[in-house]
C-alpha positions in Angstrom: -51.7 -7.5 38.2 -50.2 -11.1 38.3 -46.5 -11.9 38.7 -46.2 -13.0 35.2 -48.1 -10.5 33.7 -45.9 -7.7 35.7 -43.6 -9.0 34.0 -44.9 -9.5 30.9 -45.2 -5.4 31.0 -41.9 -4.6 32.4 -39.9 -6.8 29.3 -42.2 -4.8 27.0 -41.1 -1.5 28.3 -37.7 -2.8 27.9 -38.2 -3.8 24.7 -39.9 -0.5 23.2 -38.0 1.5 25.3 -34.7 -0.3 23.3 -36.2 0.5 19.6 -37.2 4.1 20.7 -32.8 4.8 21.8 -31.9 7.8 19.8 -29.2 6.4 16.9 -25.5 7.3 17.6 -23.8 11.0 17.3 -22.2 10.6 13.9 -18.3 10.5 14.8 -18.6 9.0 18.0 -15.6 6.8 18.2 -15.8 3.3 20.4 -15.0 3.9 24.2 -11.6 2.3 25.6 -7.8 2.4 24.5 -4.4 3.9 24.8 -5.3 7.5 25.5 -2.2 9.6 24.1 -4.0 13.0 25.1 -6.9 14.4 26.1 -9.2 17.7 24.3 -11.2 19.6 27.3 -11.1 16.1 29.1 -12.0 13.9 26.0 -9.4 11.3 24.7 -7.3 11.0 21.7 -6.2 7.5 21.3 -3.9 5.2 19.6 -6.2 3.2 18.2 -7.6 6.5 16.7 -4.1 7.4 15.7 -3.2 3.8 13.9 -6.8 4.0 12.2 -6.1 7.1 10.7 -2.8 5.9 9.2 -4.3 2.9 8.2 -5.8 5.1 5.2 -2.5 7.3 4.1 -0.4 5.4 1.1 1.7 3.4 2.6 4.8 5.1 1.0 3.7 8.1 2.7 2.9 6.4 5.8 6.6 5.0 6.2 7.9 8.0 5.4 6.2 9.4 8.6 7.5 6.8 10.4 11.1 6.9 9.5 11.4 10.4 10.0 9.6 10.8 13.3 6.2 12.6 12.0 3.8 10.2 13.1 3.0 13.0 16.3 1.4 15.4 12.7 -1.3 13.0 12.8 -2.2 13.2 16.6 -2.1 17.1 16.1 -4.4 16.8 13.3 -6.7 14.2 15.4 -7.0 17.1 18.2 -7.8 19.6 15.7 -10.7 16.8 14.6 -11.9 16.6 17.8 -12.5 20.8 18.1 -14.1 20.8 15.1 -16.1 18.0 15.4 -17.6 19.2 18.7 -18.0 22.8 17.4 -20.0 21.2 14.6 -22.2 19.6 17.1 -23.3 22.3 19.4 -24.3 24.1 15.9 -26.2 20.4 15.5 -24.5 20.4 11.8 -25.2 16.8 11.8 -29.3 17.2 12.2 -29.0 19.1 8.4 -30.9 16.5 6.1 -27.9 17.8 3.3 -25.3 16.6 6.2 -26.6 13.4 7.4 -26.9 12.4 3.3 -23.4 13.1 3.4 -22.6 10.8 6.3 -25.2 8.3 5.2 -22.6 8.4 1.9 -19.3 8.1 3.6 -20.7 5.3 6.0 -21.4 3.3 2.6 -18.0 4.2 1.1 -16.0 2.9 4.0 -17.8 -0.2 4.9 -17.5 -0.6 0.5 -13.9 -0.5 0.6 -13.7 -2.2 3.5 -15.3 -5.2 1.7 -13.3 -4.6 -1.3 -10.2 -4.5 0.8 -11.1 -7.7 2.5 -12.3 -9.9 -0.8 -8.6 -8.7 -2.4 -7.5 -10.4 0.3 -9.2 -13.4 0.2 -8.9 -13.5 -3.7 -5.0 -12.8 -3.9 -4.1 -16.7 -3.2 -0.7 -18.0 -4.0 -2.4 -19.6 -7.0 -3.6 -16.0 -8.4 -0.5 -14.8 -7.8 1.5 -18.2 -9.6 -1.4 -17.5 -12.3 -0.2 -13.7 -12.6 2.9 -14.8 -13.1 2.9 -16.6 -15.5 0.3 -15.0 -17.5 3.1 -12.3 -17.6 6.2 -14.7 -18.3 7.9 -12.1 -20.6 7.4 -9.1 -18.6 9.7 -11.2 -15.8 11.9 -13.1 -18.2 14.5 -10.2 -17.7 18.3 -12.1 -18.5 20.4 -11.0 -15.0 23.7 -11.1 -13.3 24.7 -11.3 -9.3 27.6 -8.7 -9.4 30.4 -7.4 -7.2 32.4 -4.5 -8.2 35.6 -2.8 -7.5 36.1 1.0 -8.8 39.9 1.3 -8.4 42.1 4.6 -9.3 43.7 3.1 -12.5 43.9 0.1 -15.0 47.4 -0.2 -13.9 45.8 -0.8 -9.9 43.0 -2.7 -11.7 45.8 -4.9 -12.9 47.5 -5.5 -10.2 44.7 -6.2 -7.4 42.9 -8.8 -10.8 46.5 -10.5 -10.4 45.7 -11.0 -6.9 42.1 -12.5 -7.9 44.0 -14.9 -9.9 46.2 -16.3 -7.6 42.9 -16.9 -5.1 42.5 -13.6 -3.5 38.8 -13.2 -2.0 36.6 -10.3 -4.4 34.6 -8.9 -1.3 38.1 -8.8 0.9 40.0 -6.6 -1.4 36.9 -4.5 -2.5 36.3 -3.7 0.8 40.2 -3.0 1.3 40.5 -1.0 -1.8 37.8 0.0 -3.8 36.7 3.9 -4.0 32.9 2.8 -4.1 31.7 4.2 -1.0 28.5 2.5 -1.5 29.5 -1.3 -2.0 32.8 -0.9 -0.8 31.3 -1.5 2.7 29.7 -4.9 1.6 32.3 -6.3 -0.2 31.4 -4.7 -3.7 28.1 -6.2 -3.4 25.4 -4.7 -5.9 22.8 -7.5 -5.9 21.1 -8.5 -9.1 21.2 -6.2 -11.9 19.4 -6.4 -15.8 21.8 -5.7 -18.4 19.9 -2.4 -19.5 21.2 -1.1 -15.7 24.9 -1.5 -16.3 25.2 2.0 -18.3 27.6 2.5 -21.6 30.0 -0.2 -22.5 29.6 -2.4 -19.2 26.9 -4.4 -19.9 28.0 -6.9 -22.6 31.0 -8.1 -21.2 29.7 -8.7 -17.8 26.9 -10.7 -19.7 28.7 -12.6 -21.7 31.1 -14.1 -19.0 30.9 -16.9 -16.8 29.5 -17.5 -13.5 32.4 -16.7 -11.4 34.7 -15.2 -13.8 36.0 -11.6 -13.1 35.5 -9.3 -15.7 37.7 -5.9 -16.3 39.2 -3.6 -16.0 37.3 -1.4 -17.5 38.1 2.1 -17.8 35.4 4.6 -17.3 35.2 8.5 -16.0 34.9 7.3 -12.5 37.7 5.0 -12.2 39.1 1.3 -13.7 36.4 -1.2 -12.6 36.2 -4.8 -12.0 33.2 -7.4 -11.9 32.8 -10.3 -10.2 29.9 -12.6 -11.6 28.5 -14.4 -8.8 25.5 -15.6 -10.5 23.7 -15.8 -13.4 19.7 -16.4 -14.3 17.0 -15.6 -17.0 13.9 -14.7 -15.2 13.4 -12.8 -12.0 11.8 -15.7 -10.2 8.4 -15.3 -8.5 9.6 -14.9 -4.5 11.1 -11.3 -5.4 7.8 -9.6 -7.0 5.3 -11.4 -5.3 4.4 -8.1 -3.4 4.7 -5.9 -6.8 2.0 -8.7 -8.1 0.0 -8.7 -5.2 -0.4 -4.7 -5.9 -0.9 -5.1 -9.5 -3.7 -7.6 -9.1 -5.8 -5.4 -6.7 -7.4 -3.3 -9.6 -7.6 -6.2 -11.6 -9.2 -8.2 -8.3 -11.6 -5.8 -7.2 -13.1 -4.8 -10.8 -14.1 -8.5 -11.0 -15.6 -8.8 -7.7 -17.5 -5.5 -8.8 -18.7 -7.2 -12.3 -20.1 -10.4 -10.2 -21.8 -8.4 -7.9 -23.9 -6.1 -10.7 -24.3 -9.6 -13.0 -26.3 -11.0 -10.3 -27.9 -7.4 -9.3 -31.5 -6.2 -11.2 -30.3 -2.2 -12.0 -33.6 0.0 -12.6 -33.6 3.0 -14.3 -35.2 6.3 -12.7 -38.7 5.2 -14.2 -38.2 1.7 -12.9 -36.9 0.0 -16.1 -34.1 -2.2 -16.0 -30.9 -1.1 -17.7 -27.9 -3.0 -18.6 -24.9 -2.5 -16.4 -21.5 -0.7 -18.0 -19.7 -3.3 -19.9 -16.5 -5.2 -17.7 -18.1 -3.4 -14.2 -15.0 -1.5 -13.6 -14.7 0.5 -10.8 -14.0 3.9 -11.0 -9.9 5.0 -10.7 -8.8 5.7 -7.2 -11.2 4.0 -5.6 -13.8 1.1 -4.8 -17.0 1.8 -5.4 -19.2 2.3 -3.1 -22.0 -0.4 -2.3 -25.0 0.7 -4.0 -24.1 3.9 -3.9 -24.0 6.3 -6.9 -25.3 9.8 -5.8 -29.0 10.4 -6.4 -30.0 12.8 -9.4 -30.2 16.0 -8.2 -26.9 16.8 -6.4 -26.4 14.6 -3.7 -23.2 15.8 -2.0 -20.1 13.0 -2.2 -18.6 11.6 0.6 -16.7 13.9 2.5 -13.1 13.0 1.6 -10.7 11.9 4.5 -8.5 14.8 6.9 -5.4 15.8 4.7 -2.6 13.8 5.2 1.0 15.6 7.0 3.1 16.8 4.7 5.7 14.3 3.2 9.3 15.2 4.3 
């Protein structure tokens, strides 16, 4: 045999001996990273630890952090990896049932990974700005920049206003005297408030004063208070619920990524007749869904759904 046809035979051996590799255990996770422990000599990462709470809410998720739980989801991880390796020395994963079931939860994840990944894209500052505006009124909330004193009596009340008049500093002598123990610390400071969250009889004369006019006393169960109006404005402006839009858009984002992708899609019917897609293409609640994936007739089993998350505190 020549030289070039040896080798002629030798890349072809290569080459079917590539397309005949078995395909990979289902569950086997990438080599490399930050090992954090080891099950009968195998690794638990933290790359596998930061995927899986990648997937929690994220309220839950910083709950975990904050109080110190994050280790729960390395337990559960080691539990994984028993189980997983039990289930493949019974060679669970060869049942045709099981792989469907895999097949399906591959097609899930890589679905909302794309859905995850066009919300992205698609949540521009100018959908956002669009949002916004669409929804002027829900955001055109009258509001007022306050400080507060809660003092022991209207006689004190009187006496420390007295020294707001003759150019005493608000935050100085609420920090010095007030009984708040919340925003005596910051100088009274409460931040922006609506009128609706100034409960009973405070609201409308804190409304209807000035910018930096003090407002009080005002007697109440709690104490004699006193308002500072810092600041005044009609509409929460954009910067502080740009993240609350951002959430709000991601429904409305991925149901019309969903309805482009079916308008330009020919859906059969079982005998191979085409049928209309469901009107607006919304996706289904908690969830994308998944890429060409509705379960055969017949029963197909659903994806399996992810490990249970650690308890909130």
């Amino acid at each position: 045999m020549s030289r070039i046809a040896l080798r002629s035979f030798v890349l072809a051996l290569s080459v079917l001996g590539a397309c005949q590799q078995p395909p990979p255990t289902p569950g086997t996770v990438p080599p490399g990273g930050t090992t954090l422990t080891t099950v009968n000599g195998n690794p638990v990462t933290q790359e596998m630890v930061d995927a899986t709470l990648s997937q929690l809410p994220e309220d839950l998720r910083k709950r975990l952090e904050q109080t110190g739980q994050i280790s729960q989801v390395q337990d559960q991880l080691v539990v994984g990896e028993l189980l997983w390796r039990k289930a493949l020395e019974r060679n669970l994963h060869t049942d045709p049932q099981m792989q469907l079931t895999l097949a399906l939860a591959q097609r899930n994840a890589l679905a909302d990974a794309l859905l995850d990944k066009t919300i992205a894209e698609r949540s521009t500052p100018e959908r956002i700005q669009k949002y916004y505006d669409d929804h002027a009124v829900q955001y055109a909330r009258p509001q007022a920049k306050l400080r507060v004193m809660v003092l022991e009596s209207e006689a004190v009340a009187a006496e420390v206003k007295a020294q707001l008049d003759g150019g005493a500093d608000f935050a100085t002598l609420a920090t010095q005297k007030s009984k708040d123990p919340n925003s005596a610390p910051k100088g009274g400071e409460l931040g922006w408030l609506g009128k609706t969250e100034l409960r009973g009889p405070l609201g409308e004369p804190v409304f209807a004063a000035e910018k930096g006019a003090v407002v009080g006393p005002i007697a109440t169960p709690t104490g004699a208070l006193l308002f500072k109006v810092e600041d005044k404005r009609d509409k929460v402006p954009l910067e502080e619920v740009k993240e609350e839009i951002t959430g709000k858009l991601k429904q409305e984002l991925a149901e019309e990524y969903i309805k482009e992708l079916k308008d330009g899609a020919q859906i059969g019917g079982a005998g191979g007749a085409s049928v209309a897609a469901p009107a607006g293409g919304a996706a289904p609640a908690g969830g994308a869904a998944p890429a060409g994936g509705a379960a055969p007739a017949g029963g197909a089993a659903p994806a399996p759904a992810a490990p249970a998350a650690p308890a909130a505190p």
